[in-house]
MIVEXPA-322333 format. One line per field, with one value per residue: residue in three letters; residue number from 0; x negated, y negated, z negated of N, C-alpha, C in turn. Coordinates in steps of 0.02 Angstrom, whole numbers, always signed. Atoms other than C-alpha are relative to their C-alpha. Layout:
REM residues N
code: [ALA:...]
pos: [NUM:...]
n.x: [X:...]
n.y: [Y:...]
n.z: [Z:...]
ca.x: [X:...]
ca.y: [Y:...]
ca.z: [Z:...]
c.x: [X:...]
c.y: [Y:...]
c.z: [Z:...]
//
This chain:
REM residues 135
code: [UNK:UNK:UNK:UNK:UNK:UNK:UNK:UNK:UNK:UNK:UNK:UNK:UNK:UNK:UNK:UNK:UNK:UNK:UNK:UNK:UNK:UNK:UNK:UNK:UNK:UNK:UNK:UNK:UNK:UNK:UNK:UNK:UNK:UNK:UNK:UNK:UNK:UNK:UNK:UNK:UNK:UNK:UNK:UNK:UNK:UNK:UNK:UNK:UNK:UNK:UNK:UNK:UNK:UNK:UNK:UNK:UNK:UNK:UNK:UNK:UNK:UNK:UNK:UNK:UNK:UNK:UNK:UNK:UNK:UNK:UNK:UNK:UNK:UNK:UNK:UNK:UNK:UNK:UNK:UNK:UNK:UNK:UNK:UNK:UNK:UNK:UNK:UNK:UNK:UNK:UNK:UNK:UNK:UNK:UNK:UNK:UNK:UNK:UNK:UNK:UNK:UNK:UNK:UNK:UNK:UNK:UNK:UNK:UNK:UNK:UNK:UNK:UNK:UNK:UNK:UNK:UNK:UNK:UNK:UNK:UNK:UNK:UNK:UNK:UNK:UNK:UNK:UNK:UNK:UNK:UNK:UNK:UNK:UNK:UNK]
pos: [0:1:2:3:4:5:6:7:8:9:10:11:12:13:14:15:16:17:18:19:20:21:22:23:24:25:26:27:28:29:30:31:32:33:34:35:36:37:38:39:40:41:42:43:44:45:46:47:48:49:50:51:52:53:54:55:56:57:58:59:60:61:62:63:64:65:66:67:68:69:70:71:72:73:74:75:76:77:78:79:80:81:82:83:84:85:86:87:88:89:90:91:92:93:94:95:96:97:98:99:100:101:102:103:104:105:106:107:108:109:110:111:112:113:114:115:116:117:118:119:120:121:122:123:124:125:126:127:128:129:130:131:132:133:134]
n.x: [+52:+18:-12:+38:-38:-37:+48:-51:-22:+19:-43:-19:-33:-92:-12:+2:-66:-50:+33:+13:-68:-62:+8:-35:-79:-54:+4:-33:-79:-15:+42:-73:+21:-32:-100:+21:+27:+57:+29:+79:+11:+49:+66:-3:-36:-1:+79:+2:-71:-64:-5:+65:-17:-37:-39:-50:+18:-7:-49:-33:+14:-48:-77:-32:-11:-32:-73:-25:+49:-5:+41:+69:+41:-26:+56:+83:-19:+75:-10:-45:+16:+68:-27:-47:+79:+2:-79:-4:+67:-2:+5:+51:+40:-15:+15:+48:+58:-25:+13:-72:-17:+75:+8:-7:+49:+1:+35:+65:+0:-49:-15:-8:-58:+6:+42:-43:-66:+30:+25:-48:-19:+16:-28:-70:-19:+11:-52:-75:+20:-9:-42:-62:+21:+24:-33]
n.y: [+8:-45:-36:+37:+50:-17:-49:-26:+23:-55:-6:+46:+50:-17:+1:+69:+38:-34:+20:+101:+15:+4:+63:+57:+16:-6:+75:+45:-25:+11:+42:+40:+66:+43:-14:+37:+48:+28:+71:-4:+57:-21:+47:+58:+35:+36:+28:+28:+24:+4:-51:-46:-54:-53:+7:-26:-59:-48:-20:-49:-77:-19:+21:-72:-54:-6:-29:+37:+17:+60:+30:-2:+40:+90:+17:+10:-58:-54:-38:-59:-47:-25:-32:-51:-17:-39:-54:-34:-57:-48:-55:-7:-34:-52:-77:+2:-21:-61:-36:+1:+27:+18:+73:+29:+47:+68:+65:+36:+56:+18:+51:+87:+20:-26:+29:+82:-24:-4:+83:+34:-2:+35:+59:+22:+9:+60:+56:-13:+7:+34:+45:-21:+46:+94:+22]
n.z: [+49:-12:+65:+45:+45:+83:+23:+41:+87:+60:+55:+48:-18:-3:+57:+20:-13:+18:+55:+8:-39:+30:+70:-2:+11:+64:+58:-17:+17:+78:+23:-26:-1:-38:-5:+58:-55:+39:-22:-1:+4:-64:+13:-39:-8:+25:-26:-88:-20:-59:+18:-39:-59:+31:+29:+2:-27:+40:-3:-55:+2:+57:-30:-44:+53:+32:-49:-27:-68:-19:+45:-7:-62:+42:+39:-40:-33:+2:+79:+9:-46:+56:+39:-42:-55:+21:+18:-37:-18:+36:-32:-37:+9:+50:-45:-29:+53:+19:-43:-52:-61:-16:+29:-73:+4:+20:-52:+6:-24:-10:-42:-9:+34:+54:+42:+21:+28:+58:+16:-2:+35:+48:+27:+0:+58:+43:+10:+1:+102:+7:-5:+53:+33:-4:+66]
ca.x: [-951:-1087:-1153:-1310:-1176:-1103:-1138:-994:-923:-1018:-922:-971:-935:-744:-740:-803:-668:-541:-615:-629:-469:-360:-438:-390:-224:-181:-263:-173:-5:-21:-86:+80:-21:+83:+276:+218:+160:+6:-98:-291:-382:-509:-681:-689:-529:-542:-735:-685:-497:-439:-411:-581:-543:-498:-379:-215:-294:-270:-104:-71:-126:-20:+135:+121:+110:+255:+340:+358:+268:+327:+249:+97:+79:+112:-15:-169:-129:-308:-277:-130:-181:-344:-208:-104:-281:-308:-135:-171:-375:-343:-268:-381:-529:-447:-431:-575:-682:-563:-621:-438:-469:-630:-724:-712:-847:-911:-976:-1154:-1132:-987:-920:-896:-715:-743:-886:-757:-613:-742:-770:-616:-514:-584:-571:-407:-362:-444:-356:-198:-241:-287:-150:-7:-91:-146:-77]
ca.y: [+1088:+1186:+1323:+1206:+1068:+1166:+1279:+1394:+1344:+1459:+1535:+1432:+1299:+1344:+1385:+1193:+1135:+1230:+1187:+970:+976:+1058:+967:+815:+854:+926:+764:+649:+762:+711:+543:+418:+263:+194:+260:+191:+28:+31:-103:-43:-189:-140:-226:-311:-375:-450:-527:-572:-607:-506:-307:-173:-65:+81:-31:+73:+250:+319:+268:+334:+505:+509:+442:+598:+724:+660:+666:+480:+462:+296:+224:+294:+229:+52:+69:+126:+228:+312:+365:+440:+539:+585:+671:+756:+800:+891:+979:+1054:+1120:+1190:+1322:+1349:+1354:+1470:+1585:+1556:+1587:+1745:+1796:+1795:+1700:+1657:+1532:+1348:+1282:+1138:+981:+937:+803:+698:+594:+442:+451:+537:+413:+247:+340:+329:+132:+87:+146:+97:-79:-79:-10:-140:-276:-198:-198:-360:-424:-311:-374:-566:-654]
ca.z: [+176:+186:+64:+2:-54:-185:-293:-400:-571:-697:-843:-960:-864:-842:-1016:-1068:-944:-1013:-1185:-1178:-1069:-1197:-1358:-1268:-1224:-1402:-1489:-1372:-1394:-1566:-1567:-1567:-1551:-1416:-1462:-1663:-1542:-1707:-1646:-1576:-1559:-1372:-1424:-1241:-1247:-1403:-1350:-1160:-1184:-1052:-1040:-1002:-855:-979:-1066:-1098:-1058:-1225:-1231:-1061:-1086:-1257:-1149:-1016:-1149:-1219:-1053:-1034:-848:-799:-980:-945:-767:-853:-973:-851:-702:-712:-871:-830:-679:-801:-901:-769:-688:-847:-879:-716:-745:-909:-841:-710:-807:-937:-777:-715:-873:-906:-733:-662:-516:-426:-499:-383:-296:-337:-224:-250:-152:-101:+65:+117:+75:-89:-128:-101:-183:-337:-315:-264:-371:-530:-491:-416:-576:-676:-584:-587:-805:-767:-684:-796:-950:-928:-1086]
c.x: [-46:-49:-47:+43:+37:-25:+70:-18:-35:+56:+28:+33:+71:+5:-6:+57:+72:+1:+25:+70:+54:+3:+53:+62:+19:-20:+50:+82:+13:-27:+56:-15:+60:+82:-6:-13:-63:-37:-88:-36:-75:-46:-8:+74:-5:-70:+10:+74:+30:-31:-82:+49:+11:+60:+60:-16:-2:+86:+60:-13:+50:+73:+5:-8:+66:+60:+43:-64:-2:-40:-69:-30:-3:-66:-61:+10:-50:+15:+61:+9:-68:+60:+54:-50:-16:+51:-9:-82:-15:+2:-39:-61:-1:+0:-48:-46:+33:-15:+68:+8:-82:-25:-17:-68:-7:-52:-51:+2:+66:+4:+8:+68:-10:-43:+44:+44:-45:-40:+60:+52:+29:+24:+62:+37:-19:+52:+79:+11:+9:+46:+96:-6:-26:+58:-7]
c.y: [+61:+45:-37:-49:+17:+58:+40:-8:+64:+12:-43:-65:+0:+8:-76:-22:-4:-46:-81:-12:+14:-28:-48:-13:+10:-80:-52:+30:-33:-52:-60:-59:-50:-20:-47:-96:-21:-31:+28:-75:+46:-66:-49:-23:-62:-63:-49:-40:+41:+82:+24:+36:+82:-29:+32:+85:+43:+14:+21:+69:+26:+6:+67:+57:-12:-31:-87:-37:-83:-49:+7:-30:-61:-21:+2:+77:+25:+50:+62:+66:+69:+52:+74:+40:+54:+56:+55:+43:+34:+55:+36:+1:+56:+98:+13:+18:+76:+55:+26:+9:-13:-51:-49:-15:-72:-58:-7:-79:-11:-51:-33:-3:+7:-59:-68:+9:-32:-69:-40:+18:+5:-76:-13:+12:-32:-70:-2:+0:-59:-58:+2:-29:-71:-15:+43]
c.z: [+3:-64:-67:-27:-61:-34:-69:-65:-41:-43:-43:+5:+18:-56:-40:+45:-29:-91:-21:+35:-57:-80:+32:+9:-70:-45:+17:+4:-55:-32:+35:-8:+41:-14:-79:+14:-101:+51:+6:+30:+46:-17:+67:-4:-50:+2:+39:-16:+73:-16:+39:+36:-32:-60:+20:-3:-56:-3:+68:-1:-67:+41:+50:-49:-37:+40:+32:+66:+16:-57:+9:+48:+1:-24:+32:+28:+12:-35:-3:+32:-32:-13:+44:+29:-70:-11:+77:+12:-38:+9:+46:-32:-35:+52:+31:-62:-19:+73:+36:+63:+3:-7:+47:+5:-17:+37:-42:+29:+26:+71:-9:-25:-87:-59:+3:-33:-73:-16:+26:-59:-58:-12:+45:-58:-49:+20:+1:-96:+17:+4:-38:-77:-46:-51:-54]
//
């Protein structure tokens, strides 16, 4: 990659990662929608009849915070990688905004792999919702 494709993480910007990453883990630490099984009612599902492509993704990010992996990859294996994907950049921006470690670059632009990774596997995880789901 070459040096015009990216361009290094600013402060602040490691500090907002750090920031929105560990809100969301502590909300979803502490948000027992799924283990409670309370009942959210997903506006397309109830519309369309069948799950949106972020159906489960709250209560997969609750389920790896609370250590049950296999539940989460049930509910919406995006969601749950989302969550492990944060547990691992918290830290990293916390050292990176503390000036620890050197802050990463960051792609301006993305490949051909990079750019199908980011259309495929969306809707393989929709029809994998759709087909865990159905009924």
């Amino acid at each position: 990659m070459s040096a015009a494709a990216s361009h290094r993480m600013g402060r602040l910007e490691a500090w907002l990662v750090a920031l929105v990453g560990t809100t969301a883990l502590v909300v979803a630490r502490n948000y027992p929608v799924w283990r409670d099984h309370i009942y959210v009612a997903c506006p397309a599902w109830a519309i369309l009849g069948v799950p949106c492509p972020a159906c489960g993704a709250t209560r997969a990010v609750a389920a790896v915070l609370q250590g049950e992996l296999g539940q989460a990859f049930a509910w919406n294996p995006l969601g749950a990688l989302a969550a492990l994907a944060a547990i691992v950049l918290v830290p990293i921006g916390v050292a990176a905004g503390l000036g620890w470690i050197t802050r990463p670059q960051i792609p301006t632009t993305l490949g051909l792999g990079a750019r199908a990774a980011l259309i495929v596997a969306p809707i393989a995880n929709w029809a994998y919702l759709l087909a865990a789901f159905e009924g």
